[in-house]
Biopython code that builds the backbone (N, CA, C, O; Angstrom):
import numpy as np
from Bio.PDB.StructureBuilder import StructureBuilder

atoms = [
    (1, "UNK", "N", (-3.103, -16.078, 0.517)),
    (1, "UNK", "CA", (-3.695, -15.565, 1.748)),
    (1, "UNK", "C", (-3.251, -14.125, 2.002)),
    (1, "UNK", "O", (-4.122, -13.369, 2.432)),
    (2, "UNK", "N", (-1.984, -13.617, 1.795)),
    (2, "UNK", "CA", (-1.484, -12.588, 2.409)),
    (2, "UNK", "C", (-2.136, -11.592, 0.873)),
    (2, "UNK", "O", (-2.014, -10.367, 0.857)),
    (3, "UNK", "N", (-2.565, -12.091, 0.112)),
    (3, "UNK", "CA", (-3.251, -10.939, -1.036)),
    (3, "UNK", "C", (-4.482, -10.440, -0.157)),
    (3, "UNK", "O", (-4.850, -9.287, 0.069)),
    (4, "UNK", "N", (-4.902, -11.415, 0.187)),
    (4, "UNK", "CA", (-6.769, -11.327, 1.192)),
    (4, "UNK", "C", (-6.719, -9.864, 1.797)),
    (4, "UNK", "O", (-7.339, -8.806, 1.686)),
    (5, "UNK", "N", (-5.421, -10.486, 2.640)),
    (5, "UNK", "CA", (-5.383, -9.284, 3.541)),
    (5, "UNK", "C", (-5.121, -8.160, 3.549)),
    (5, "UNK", "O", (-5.518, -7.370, 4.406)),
    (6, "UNK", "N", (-4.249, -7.824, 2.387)),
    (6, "UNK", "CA", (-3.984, -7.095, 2.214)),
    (6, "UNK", "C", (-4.773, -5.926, 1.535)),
    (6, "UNK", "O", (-4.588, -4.717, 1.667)),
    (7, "UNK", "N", (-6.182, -6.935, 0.376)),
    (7, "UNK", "CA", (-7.183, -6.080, 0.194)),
    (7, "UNK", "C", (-7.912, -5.891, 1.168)),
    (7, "UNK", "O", (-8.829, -5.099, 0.948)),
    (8, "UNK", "N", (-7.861, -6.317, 2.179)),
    (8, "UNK", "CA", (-9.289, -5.968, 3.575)),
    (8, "UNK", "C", (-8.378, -4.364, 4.312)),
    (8, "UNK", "O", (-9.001, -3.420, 4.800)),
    (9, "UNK", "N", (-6.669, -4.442, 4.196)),
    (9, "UNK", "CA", (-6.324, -3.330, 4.768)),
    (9, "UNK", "C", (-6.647, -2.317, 3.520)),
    (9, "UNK", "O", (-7.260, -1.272, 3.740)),
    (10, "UNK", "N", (-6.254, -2.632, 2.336)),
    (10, "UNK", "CA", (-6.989, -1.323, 1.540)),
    (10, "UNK", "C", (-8.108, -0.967, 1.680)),
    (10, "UNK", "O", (-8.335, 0.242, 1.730)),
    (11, "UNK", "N", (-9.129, -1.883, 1.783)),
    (11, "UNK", "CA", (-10.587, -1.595, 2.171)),
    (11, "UNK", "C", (-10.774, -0.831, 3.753)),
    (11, "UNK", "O", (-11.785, -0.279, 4.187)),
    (12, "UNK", "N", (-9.968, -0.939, 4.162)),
    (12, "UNK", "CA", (-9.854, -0.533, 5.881)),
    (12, "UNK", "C", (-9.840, 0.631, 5.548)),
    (12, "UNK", "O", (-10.785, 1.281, 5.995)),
    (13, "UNK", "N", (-8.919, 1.330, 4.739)),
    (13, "UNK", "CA", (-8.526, 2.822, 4.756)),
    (13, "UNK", "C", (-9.368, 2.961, 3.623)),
    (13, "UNK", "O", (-8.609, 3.653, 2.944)),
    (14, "UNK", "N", (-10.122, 2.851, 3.096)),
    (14, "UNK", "CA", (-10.896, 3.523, 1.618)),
    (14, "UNK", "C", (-11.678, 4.651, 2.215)),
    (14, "UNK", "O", (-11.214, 5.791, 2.200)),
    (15, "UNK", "N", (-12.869, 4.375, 2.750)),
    (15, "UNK", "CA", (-13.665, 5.333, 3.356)),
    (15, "UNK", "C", (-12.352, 6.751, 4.074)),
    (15, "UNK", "O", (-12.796, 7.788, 3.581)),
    (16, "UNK", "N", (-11.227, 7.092, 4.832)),
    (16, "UNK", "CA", (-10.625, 8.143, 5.243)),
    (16, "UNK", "C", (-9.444, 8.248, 4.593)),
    (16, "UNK", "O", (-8.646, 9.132, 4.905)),
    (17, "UNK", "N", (-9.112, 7.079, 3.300)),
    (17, "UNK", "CA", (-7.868, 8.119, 2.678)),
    (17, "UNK", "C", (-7.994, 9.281, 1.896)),
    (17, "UNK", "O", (-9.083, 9.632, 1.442)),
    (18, "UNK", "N", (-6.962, 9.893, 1.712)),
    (18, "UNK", "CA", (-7.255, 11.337, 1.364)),
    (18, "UNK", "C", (-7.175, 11.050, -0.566)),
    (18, "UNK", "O", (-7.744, 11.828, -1.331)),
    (19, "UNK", "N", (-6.658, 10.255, -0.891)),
    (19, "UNK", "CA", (-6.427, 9.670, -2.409)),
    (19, "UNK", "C", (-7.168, 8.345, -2.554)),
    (19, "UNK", "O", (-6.670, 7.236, -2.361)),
    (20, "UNK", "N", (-8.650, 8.653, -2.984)),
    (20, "UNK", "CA", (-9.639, 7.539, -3.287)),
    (20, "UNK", "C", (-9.164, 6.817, -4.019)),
    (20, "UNK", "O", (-9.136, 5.593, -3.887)),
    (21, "UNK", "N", (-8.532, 7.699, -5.267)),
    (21, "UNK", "CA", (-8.578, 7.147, -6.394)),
    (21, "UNK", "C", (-6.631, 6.299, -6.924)),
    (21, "UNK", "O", (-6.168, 5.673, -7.878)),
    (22, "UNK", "N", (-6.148, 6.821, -5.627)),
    (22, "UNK", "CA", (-4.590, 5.601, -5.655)),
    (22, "UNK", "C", (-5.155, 4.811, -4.595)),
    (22, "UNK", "O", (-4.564, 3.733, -4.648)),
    (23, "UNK", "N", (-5.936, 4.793, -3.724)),
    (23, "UNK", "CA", (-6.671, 3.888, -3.027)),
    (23, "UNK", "C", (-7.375, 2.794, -3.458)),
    (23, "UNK", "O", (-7.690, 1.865, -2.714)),
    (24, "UNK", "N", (-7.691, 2.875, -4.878)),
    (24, "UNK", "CA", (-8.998, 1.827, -5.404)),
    (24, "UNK", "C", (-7.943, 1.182, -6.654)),
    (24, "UNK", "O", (-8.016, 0.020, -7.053)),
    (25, "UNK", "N", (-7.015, 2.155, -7.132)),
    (25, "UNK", "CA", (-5.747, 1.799, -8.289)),
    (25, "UNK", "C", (-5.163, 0.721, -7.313)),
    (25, "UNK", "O", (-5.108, -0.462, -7.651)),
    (26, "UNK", "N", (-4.763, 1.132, -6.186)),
    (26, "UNK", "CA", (-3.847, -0.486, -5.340)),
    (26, "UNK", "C", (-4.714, -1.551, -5.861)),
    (26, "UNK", "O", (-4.425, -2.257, -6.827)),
    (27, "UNK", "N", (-6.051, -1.648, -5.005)),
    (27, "UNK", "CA", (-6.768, -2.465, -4.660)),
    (27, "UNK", "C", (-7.164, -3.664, -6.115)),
    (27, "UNK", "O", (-7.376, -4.876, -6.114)),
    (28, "UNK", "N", (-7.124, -2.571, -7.307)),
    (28, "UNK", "CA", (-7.204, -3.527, -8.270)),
    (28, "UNK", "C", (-6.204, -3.898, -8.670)),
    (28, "UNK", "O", (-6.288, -4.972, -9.265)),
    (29, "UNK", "N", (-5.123, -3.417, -8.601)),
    (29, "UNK", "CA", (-3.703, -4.487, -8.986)),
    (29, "UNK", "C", (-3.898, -5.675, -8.028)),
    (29, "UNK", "O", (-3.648, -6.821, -8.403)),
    (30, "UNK", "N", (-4.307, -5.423, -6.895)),
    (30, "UNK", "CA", (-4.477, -6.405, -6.008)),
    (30, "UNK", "C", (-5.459, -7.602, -6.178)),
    (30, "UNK", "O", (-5.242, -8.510, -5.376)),
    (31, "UNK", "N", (-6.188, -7.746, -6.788)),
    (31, "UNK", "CA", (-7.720, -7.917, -7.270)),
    (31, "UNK", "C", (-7.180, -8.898, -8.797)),
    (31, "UNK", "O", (-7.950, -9.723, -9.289)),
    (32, "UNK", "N", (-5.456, -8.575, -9.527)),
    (32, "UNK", "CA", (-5.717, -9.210, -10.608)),
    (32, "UNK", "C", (-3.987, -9.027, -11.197)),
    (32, "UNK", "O", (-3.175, -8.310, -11.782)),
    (33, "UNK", "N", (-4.332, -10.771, -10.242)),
    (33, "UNK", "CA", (-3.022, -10.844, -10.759)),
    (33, "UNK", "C", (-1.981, -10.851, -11.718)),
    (33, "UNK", "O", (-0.780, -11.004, -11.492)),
    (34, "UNK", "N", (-2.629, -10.642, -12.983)),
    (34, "UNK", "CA", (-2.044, -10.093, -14.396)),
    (34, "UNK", "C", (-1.184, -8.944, -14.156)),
    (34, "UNK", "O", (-0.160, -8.605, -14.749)),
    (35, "UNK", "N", (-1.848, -8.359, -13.084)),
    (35, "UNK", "CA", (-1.335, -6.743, -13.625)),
    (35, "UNK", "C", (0.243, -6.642, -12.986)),
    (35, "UNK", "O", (1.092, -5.879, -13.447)),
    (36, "UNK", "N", (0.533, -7.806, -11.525)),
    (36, "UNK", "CA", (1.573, -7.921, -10.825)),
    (36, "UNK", "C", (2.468, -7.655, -11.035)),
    (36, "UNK", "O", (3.187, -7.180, -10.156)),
    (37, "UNK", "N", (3.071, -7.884, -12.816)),
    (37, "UNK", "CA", (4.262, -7.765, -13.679)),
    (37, "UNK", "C", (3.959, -5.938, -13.948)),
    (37, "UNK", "O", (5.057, -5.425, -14.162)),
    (38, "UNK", "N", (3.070, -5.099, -13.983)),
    (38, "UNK", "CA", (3.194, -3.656, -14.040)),
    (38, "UNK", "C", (3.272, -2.943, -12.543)),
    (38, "UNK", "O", (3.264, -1.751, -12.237)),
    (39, "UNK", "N", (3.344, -4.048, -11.795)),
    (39, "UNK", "CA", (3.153, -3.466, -10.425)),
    (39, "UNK", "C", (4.674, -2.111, -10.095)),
    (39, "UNK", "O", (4.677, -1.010, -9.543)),
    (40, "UNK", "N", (5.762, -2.936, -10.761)),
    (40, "UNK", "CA", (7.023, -1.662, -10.733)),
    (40, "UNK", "C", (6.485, -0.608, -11.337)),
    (40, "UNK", "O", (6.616, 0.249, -10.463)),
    (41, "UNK", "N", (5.915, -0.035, -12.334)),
    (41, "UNK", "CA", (5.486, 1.005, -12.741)),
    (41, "UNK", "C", (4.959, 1.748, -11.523)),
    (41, "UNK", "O", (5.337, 2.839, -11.095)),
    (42, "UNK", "N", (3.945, 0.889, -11.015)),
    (42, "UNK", "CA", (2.626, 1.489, -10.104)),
    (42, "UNK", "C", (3.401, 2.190, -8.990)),
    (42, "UNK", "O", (2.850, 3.157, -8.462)),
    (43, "UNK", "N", (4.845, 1.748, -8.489)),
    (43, "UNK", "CA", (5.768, 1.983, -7.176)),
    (43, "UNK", "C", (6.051, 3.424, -7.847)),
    (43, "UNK", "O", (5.644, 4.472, -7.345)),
    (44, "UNK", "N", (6.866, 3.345, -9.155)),
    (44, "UNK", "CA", (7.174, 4.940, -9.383)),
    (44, "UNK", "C", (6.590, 5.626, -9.405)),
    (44, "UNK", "O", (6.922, 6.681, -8.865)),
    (45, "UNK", "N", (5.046, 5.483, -10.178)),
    (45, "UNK", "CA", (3.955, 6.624, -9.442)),
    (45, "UNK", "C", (3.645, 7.051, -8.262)),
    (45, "UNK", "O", (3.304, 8.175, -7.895)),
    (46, "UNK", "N", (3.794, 6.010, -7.643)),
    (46, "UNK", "CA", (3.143, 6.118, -5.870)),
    (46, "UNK", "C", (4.558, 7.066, -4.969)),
    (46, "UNK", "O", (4.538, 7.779, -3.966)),
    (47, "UNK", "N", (5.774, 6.604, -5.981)),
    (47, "UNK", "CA", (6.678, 7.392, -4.850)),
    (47, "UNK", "C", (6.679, 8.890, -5.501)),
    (47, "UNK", "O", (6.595, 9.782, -4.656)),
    (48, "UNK", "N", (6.759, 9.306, -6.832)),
    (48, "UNK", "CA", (6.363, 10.466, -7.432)),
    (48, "UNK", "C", (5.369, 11.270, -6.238)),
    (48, "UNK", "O", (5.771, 12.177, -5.509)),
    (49, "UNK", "N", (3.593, 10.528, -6.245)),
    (49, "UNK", "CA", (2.878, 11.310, -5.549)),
    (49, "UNK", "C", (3.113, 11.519, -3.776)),
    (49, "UNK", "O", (2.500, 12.429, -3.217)),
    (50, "UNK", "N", (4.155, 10.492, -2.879)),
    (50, "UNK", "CA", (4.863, 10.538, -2.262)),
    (50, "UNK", "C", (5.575, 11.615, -2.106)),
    (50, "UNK", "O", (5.480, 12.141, -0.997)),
    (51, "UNK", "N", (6.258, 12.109, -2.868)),
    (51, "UNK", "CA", (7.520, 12.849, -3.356)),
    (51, "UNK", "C", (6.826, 14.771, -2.944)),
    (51, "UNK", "O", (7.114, 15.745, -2.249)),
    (52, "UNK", "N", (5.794, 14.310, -3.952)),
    (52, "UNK", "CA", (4.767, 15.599, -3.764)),
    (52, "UNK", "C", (4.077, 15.852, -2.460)),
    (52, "UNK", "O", (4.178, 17.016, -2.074)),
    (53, "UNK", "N", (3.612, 15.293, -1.931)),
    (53, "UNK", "CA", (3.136, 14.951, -0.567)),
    (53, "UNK", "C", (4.117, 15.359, 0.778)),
    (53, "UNK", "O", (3.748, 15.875, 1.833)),
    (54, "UNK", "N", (5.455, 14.958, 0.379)),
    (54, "UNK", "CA", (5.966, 15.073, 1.674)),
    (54, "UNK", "C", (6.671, 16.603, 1.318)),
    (54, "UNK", "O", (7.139, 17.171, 2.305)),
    (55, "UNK", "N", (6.791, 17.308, 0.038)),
    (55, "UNK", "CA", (6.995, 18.553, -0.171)),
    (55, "UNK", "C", (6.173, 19.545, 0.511)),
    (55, "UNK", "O", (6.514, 20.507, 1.199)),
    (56, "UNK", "N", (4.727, 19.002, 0.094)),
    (56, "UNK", "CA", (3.701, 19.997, 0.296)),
    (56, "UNK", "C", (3.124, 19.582, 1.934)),
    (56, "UNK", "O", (1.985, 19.876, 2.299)),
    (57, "UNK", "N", (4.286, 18.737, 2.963)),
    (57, "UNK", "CA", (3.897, 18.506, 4.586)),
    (57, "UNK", "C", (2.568, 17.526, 4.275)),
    (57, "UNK", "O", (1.916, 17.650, 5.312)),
    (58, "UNK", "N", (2.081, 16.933, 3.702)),
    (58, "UNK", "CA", (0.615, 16.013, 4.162)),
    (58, "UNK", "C", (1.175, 15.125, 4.317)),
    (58, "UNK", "O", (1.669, 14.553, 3.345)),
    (59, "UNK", "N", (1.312, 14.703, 5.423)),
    (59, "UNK", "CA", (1.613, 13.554, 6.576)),
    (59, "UNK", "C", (0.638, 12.760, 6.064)),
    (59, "UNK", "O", (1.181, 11.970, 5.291)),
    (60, "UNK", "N", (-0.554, 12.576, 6.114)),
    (60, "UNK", "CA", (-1.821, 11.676, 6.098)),
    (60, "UNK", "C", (-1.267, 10.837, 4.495)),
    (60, "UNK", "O", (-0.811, 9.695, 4.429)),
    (61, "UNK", "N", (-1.498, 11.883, 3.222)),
    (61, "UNK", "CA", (-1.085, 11.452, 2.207)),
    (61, "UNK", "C", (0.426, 10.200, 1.901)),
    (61, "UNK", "O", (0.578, 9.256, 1.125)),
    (62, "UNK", "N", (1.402, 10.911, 3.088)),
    (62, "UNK", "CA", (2.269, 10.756, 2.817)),
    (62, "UNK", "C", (2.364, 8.990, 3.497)),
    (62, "UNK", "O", (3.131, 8.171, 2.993)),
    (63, "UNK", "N", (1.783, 8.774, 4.255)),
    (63, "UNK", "CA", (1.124, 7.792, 4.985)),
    (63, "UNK", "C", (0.816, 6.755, 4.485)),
    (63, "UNK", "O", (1.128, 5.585, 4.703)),
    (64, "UNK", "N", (-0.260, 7.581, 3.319)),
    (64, "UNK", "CA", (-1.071, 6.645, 2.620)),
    (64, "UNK", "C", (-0.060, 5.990, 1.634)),
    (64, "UNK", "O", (0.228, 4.793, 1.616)),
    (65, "UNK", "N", (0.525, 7.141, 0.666)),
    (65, "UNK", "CA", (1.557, 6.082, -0.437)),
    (65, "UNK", "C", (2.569, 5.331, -0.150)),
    (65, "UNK", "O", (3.110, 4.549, -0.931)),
    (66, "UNK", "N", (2.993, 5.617, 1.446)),
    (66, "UNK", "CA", (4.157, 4.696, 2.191)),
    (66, "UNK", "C", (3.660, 3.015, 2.187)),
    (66, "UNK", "O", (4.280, 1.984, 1.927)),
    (67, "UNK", "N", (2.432, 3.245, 2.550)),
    (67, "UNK", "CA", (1.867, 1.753, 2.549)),
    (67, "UNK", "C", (1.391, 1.341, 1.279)),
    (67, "UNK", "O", (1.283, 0.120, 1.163)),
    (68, "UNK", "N", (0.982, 2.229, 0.002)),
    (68, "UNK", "CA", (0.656, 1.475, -1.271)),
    (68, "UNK", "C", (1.761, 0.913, -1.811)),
    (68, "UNK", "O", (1.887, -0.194, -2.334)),
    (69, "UNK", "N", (2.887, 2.144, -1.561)),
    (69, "UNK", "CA", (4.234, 1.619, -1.985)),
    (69, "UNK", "C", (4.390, 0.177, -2.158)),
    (69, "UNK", "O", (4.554, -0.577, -3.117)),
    (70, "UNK", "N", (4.249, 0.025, -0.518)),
    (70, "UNK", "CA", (5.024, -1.358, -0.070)),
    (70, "UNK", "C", (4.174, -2.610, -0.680)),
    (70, "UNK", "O", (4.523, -3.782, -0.826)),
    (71, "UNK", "N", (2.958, -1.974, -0.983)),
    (71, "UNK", "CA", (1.627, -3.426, -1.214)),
    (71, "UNK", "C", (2.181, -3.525, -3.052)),
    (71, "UNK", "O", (2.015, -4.522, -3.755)),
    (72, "UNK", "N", (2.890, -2.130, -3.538)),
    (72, "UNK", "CA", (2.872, -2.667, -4.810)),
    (72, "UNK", "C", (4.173, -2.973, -4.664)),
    (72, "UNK", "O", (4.397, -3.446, -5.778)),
    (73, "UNK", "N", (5.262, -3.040, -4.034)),
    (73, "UNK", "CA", (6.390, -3.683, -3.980)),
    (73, "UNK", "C", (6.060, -5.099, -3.412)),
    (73, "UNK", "O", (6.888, -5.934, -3.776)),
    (74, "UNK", "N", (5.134, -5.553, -2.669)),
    (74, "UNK", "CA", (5.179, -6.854, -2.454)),
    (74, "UNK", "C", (4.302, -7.462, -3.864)),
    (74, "UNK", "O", (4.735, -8.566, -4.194)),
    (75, "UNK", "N", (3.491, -7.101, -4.493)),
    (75, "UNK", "CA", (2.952, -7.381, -5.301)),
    (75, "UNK", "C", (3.970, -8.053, -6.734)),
    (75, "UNK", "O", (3.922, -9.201, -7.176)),
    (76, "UNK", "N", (4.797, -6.966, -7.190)),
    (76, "UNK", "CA", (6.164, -7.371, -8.330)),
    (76, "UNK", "C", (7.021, -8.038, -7.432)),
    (76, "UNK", "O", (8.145, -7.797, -7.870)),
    (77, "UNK", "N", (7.149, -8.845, -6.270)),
    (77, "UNK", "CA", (8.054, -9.494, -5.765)),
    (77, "UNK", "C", (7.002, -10.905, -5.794)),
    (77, "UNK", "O", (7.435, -11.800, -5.068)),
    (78, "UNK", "N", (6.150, -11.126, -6.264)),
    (78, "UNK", "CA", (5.002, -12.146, -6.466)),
    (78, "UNK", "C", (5.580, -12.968, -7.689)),
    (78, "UNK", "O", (5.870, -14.165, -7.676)),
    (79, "UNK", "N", (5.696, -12.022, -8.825)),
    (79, "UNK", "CA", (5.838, -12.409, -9.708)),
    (79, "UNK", "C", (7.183, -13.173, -9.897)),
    (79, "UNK", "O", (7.840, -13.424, -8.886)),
    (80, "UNK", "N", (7.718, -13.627, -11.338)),
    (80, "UNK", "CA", (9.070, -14.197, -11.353)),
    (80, "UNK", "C", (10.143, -13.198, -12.135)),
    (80, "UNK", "O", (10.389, -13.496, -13.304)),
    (81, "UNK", "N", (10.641, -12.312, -11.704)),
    (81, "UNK", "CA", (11.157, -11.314, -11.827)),
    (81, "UNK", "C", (12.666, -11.514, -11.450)),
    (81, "UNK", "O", (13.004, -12.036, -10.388)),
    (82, "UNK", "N", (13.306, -11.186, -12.136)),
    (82, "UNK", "CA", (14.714, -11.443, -11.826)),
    (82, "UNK", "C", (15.387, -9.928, -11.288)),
    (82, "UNK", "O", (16.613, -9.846, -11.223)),
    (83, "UNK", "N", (14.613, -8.856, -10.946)),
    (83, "UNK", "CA", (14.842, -7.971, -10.198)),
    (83, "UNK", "C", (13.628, -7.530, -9.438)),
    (83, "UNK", "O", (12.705, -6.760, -9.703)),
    (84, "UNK", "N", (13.940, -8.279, -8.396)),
    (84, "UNK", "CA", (12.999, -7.723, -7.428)),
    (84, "UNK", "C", (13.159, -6.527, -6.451)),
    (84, "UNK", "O", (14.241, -6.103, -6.045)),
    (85, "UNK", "N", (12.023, -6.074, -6.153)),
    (85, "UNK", "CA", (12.564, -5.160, -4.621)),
    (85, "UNK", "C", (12.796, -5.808, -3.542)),
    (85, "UNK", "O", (12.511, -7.002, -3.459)),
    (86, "UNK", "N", (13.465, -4.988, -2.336)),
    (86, "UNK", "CA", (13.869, -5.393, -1.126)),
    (86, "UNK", "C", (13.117, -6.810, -0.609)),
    (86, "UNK", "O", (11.903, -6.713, -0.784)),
    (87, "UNK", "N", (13.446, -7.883, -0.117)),
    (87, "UNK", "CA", (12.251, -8.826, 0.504)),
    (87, "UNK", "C", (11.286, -8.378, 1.549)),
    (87, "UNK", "O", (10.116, -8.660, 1.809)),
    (88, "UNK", "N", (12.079, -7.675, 1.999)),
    (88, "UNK", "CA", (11.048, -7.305, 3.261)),
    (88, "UNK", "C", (9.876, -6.136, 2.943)),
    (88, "UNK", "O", (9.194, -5.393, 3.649)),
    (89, "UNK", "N", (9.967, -6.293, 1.989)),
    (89, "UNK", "CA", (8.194, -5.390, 1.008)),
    (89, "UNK", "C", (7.207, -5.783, 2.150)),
    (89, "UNK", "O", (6.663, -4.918, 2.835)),
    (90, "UNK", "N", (7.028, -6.907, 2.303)),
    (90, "UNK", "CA", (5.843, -7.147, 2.707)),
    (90, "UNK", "C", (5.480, -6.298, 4.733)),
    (90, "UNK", "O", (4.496, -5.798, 5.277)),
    (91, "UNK", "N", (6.996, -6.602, 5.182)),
    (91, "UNK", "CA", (7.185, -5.889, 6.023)),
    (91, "UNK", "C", (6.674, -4.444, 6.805)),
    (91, "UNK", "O", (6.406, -4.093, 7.954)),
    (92, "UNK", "N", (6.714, -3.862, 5.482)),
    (92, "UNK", "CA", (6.689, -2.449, 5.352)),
    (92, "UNK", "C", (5.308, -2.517, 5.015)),
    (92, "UNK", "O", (4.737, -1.730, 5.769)),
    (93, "UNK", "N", (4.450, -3.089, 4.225)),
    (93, "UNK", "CA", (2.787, -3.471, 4.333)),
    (93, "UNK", "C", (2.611, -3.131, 5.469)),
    (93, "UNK", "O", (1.922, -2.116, 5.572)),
    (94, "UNK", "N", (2.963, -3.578, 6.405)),
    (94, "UNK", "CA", (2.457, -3.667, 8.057)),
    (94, "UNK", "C", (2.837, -2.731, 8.609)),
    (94, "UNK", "O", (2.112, -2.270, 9.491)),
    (95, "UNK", "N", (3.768, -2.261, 8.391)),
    (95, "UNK", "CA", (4.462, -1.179, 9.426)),
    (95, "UNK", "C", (4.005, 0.434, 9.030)),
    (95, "UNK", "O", (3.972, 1.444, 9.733)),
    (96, "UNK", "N", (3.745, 0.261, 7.915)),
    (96, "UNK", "CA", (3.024, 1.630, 6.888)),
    (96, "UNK", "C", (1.533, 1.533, 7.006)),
    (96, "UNK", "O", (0.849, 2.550, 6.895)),
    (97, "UNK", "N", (0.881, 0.103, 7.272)),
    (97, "UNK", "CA", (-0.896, 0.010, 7.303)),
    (97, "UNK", "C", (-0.573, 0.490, 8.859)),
    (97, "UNK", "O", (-1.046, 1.626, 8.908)),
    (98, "UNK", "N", (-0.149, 0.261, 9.812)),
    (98, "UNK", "CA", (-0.386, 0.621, 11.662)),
    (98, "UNK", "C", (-0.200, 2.182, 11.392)),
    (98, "UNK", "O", (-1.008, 2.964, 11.893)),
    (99, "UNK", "N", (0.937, 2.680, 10.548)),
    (99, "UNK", "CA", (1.442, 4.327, 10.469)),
    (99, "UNK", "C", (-0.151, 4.814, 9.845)),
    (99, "UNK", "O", (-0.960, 5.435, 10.534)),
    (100, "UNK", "N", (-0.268, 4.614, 9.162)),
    (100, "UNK", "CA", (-1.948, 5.019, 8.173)),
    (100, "UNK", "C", (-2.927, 4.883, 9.243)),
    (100, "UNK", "O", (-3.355, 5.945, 9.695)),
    (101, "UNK", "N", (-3.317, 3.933, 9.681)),
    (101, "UNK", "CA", (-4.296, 3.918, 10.696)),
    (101, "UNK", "C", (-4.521, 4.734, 11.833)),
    (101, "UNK", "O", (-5.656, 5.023, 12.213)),
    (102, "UNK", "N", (-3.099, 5.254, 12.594)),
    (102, "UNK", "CA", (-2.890, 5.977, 13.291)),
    (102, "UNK", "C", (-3.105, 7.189, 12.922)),
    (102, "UNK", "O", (-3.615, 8.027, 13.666)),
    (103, "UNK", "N", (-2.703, 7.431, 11.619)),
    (103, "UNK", "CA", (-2.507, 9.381, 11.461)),
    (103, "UNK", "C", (-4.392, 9.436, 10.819)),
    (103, "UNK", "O", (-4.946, 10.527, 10.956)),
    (104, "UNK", "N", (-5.053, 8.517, 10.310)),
    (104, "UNK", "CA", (-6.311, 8.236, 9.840)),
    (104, "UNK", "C", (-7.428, 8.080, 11.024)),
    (104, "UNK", "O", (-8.600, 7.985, 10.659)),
    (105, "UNK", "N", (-7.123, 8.048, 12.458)),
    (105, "UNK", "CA", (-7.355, 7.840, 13.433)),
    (105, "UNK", "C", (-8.477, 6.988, 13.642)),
    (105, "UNK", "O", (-9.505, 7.335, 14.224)),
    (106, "UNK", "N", (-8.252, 5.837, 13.141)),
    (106, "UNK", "CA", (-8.241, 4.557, 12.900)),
    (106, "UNK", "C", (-7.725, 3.449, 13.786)),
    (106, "UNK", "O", (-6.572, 3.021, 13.739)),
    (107, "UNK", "N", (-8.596, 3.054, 14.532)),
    (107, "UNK", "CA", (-8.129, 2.044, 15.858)),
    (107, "UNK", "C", (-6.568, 0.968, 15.437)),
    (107, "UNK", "O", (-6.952, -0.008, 14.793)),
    (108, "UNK", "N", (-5.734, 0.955, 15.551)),
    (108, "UNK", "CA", (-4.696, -0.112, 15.247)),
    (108, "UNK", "C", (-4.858, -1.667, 15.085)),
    (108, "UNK", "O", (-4.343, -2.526, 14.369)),
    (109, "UNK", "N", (-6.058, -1.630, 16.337)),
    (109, "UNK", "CA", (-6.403, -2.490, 16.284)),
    (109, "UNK", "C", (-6.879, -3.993, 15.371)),
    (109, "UNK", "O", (-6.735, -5.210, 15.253)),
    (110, "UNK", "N", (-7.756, -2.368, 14.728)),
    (110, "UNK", "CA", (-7.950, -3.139, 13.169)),
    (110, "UNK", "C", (-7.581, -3.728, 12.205)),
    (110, "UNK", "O", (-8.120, -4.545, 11.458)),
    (111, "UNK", "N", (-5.740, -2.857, 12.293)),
    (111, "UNK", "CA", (-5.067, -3.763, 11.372)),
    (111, "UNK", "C", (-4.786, -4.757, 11.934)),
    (111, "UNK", "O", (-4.832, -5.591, 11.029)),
    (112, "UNK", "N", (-4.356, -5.576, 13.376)),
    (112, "UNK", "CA", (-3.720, -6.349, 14.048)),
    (112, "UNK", "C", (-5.031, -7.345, 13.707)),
    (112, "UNK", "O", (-4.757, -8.523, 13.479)),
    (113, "UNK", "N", (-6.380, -6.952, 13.662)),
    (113, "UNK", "CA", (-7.001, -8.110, 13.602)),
    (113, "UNK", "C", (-7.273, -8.923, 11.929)),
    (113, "UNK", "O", (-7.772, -9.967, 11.509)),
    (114, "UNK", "N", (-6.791, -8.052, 11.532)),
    (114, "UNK", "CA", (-7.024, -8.392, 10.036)),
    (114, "UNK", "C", (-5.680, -8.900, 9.666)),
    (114, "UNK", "O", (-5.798, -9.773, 8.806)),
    (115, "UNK", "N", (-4.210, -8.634, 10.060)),
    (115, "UNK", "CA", (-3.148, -9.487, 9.638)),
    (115, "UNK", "C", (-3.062, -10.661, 10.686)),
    (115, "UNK", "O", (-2.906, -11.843, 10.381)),
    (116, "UNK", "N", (-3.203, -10.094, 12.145)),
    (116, "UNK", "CA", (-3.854, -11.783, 12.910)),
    (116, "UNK", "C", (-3.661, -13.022, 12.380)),
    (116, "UNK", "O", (-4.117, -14.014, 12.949)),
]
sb = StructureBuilder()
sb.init_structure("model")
sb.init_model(0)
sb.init_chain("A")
sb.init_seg("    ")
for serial, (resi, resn, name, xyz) in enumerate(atoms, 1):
    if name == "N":
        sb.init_residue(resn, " ", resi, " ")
    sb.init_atom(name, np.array(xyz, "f"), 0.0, 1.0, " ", f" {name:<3s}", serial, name[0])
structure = sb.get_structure()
C-alpha cells in the first residue's frame, strides 16, 4: 500500500518538478520491484544532484531530491538487506512530499489526502 502512495505523490509533483527526468527515474524504481536492491545506488545520485542544487541556492530542486532521497531510502529498506538506512526513511517521504508541495505551490492538502 505505502508503494501506491507513494507513486500518486511522485505523480503529484511530475507536471511542476524542476527534474522530469529524476522525477520519472523515482517513479520507476517504484513501479518495479526488482530494481529495490539498486535503490542505494539511486540515493547517491539523488544526494550528488542534491549536493549541486543546494550549492547553486535552488531550493525547489533541492526540495525535490530531499523527498526522492527518502522514497529511494524507503525503497532499499523494502528489501532484505543487512544494511539498511535510517528506519524512519519513510518518515522523511512525508515530511519532504509537504516541503515540495509547498515550495511547488502545490496545495498541502494534496499530499494529506493521498497519504490519508
Amino acid at each position: 500500500m505505502m508503494i501506491d502512495e507513494i507513486k500518486l505523490l511522485v505523480d503529484l509533483f511530475e507536471s511542476s518538478a524542476p527534474d522530469n527526468e529524476s522525477n520519472r527515474m523515482v517513479w520507476q524504481f517504484c513501479d518495479d520491484k526488482q530494481k529495490w536492491t539498486e535503490a542505494h545506488d539511486l540515493v547517491s545520485t539523488l544526494k550528488e544532484k542534491n549536493i549541486k542544487a543546494i550549492m547553486q541556492g535552488d531550493k525547489i530542486k533541492e526540495f525535490q531530491y530531499g523527498f526522492e532521497e527518502a522514497v529511494a531510502k524507503t525503497l532499499f529498506n523494502l528489501t532484505t538487506t543487512d544494511t539498511p538506512f535510517d528506519a524512519d526513511a519513510p518518515y522523511w517521504v512525508i515530511k519532504n512530499a509537504l516541503s515540495l508541495a509547498k515550495a511547488l505551490n502545490i496545495p498541502v492538502e494534496k499530499v494529506v489526502n493521498i497519504i490519508a
